[in-house]
C-alpha positions, 0 to 999 in steps of 0.5 A, a space after each residue: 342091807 348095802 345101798 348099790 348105785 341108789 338102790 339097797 341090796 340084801 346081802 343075805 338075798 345075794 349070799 343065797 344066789 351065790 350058794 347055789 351056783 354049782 361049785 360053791 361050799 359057802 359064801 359070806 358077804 362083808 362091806 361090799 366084798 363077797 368071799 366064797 369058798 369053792 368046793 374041791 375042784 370047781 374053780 368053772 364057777 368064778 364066772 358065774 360067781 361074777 355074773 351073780 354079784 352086785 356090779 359094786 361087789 369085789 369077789 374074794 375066793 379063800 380057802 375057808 372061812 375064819 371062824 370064831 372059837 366057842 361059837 363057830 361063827 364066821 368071823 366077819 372081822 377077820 373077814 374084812 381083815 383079809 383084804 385091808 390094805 397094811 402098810 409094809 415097815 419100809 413105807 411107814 418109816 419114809 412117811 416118817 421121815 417125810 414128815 420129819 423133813 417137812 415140820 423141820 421146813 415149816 419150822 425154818 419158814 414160820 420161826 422168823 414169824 414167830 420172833 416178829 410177831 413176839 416183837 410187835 407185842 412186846 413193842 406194843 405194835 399189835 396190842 
């Protein structure tokens, strides 16, 4: 069960009303994201795949589900996977180094704050 705008929603209810739109292999529902796989040649069948889901749900079309070995079950892990957003190499070293510059800033303000509060208490100010 997913809760959609207040009301819950049975993903399995709403897995069945995607199968049976023509067109359409198999379908899993992961989060609030649907994946289809269409058959052969049917790609008509998005609109209506639309009009099927939920108004919250995203529509994902892959090209088969992944499954996982031994059990054949469709891997919902790999699934949610798919869509999850990654961070490219170039992103994450400017975060680092924005980072960097920023704690070498705070670093340069709060020091002469540091040394003043020492003082106070080994002055005896603050005790």
């Amino acid at each position: 069960l997913v809760k959609v705008g207040g009301v819950w929603v049975d993903v399995r209810d709403v897995e069945r009303r995607l199968e049976a739109v023509e067109g359409v292999a198999e379908t899993r529902i992961c989060r609030r994201e649907a994946f289809a796989v269409l058959r052969k040649g049917r790609s008509g069948a998005l609109p209506e795949l639309r009009r099927a889901l939920p108004p919250d749900f995203t529509l994902f079309v892959v090209p088969e589900m992944p499954r996982r070995a031994g059990t054949e079950k469709v891997d919902r892990r790999r699934l949610a996977e798919l869509v999850a957003p990654s961070l490219e190499p170039a992103r994450v070293e400017r975060q680092g180094q924005q980072y960097e510059r920023e704690a070498l800033e705070l670093r340069r303000w709060y020091s002469p704050l540091g040394l003043l509060l020492a003082a106070s208490v080994f002055h005896g100010f603050l005790a």
